[in-house]
N, C-alpha and C positions, 0 to 999 in steps of 0.2 A: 660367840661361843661355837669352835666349831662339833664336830663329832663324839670326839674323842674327847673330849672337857664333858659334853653331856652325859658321855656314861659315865665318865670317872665320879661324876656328880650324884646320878644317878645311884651307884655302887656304894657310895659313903651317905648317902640319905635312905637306902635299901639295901643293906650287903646281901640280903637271900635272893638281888633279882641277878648276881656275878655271873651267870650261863645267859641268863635273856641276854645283857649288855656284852656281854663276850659273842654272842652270836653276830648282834648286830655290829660289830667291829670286823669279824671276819667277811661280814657278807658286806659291807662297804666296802673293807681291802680287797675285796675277788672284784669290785666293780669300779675300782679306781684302776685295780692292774689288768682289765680288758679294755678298757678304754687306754689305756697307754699303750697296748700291746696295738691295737688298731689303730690309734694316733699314727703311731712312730714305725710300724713293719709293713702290716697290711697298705694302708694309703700308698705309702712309700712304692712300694712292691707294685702296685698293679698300676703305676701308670705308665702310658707306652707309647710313643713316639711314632705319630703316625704319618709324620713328613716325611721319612727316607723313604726312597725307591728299595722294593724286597725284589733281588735277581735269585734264581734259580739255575 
């Protein structure tokens, strides 16, 4: 069961907990989308080739 089945579970066994579970959904989604943002730009981005000769 991942996350997102747990609140929904969560929500229909407690519908007055709908802000705690909605929170913890948003603050998963902010931590899955920095991890992808650094997955897939950042990594990407800062690696740098340090074979070639730099002329001036």
């Amino acid at each position: 069961m991942n996350l997102h089945e747990q609140c929904l579970l969560r929500y229909l066994q407690n519908p007055d907990e709908l802000s705690y579970s909605t929170e913890i959904l948003k603050l998963n989604n902010l931590i899955l989308e920095k991890q992808f943002i650094i997955k897939n730009f950042v990594a990407k981005n800062s690696q740098l080739n340090y074979t070639e000769e730099v002329k001036l």
